[in-house]
VOGU-3710 file (C-alpha; in Angstrom, 3 decimals, decimal comma):
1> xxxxxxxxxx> 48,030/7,415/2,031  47,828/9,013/-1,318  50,758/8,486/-3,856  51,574/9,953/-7,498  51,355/7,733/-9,663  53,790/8,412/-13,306  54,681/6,293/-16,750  57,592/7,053/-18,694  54,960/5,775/-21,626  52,739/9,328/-21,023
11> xxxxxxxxxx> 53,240/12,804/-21,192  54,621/14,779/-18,223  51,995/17,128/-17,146  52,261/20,590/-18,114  50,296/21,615/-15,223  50,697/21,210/-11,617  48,552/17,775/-11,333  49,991/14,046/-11,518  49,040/11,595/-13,839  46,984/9,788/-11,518
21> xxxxxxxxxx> 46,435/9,377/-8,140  46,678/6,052/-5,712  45,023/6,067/-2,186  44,200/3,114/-0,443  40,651/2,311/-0,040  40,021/2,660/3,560  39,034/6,182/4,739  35,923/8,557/4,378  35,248/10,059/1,040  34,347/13,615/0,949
31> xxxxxxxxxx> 32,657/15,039/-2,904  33,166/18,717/-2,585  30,743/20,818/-4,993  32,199/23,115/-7,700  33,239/25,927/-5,716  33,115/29,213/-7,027  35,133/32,579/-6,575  31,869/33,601/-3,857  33,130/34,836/-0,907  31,239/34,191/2,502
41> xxxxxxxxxx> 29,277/37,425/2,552  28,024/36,551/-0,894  30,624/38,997/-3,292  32,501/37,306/-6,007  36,175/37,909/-5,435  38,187/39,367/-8,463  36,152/40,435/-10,649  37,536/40,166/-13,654  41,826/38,773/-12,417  41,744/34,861/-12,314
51> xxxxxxxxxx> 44,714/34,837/-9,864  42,140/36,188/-7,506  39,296/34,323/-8,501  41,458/31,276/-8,360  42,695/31,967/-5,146  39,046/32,174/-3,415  38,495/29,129/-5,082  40,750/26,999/-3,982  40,024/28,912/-0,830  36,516/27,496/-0,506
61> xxxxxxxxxx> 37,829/23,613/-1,653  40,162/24,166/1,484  37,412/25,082/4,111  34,930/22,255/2,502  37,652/20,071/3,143  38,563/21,097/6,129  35,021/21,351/7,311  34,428/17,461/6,691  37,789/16,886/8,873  40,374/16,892/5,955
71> xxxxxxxxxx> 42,967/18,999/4,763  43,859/19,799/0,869  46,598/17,170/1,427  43,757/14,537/0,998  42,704/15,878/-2,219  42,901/13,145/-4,894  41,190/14,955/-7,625  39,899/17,891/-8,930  38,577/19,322/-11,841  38,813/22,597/-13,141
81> xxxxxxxxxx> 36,170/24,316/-15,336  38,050/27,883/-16,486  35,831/30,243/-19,180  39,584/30,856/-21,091  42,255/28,085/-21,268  44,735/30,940/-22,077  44,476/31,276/-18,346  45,946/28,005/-17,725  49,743/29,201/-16,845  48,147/31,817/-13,906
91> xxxxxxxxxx> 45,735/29,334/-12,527  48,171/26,437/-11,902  50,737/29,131/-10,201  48,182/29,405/-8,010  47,480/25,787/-7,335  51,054/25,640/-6,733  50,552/27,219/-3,406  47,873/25,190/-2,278  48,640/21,809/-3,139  51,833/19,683/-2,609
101> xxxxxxxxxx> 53,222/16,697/-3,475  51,881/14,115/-4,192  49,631/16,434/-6,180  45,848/14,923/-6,968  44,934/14,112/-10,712  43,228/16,633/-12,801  41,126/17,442/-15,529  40,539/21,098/-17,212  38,163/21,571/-19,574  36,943/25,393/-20,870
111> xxxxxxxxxx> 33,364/26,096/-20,892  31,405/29,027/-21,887  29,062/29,725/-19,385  28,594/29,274/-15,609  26,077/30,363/-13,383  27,517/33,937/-13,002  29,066/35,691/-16,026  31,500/36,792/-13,315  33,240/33,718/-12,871  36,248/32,902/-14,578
121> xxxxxxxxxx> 36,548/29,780/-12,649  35,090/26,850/-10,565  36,535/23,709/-9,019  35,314/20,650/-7,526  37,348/18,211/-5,903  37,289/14,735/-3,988  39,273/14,180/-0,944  39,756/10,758/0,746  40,213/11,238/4,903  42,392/8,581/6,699
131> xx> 40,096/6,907/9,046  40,400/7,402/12,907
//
């Protein structure tokens, strides 16, 4: 259902994202909210170590997902709002585990403040289910 999408006339991504995304418009779409390094009692995870932070994160994408009757395979996009881009290298390794080919499209953009000063990190994402 979902496809990579790649020109020869752009950039290959640095990153672990495609270039764009193709899905095929039939299915249910599911918004997930920027998710956060807050665990499900309420702590923020890694304090202070992206990996961790980004871990929990992508975490909480995968049960939002899951919840609405998905899995992170129907991901199409994400975006990624990080407090250093010199974090950029440890964050995608750990995007690496947690999404596969064909990998959604992505934007990253650094910001400098979120609602906790504890968060390195927050993602949202859009998924499209298959119907049926």
């Amino acid at each position: 259902m979902k496809q990579e999408v790649s020109s020869d006339k752009l950039r290959k991504p640095n990153g672990h994202f495609s270039q764009a995304t193709t899905v095929e418009a039939r299915g249910k779409l599911v918004f997930i909210s920027g998710m956060t390094a807050r665990c499900p009692d309420g702590s923020i995870a890694g304090i202070g170590d992206v990996s961790v932070q980004t871990r929990q994160v992508c975490e909480n994408v995968k049960a939002a997902v899951e919840a609405a009757g998905g899995t992170l395979a129907d991901v199409v996009r994400v975006d990624v709002y990080v407090r250093n881009m010199e974090h950029f290298d440890a964050i995608h390794a750990v995007r690496r585990e947690y999404f596969k080919p064909p990998l959604p499209a992505s934007t990253m953009v650094e910001i400098c403040k979120m609602t906790s000063p504890d968060y390195l990190i927050e993602i949202n994402a859009i998924a499209v289910l298959p119907n049926g």
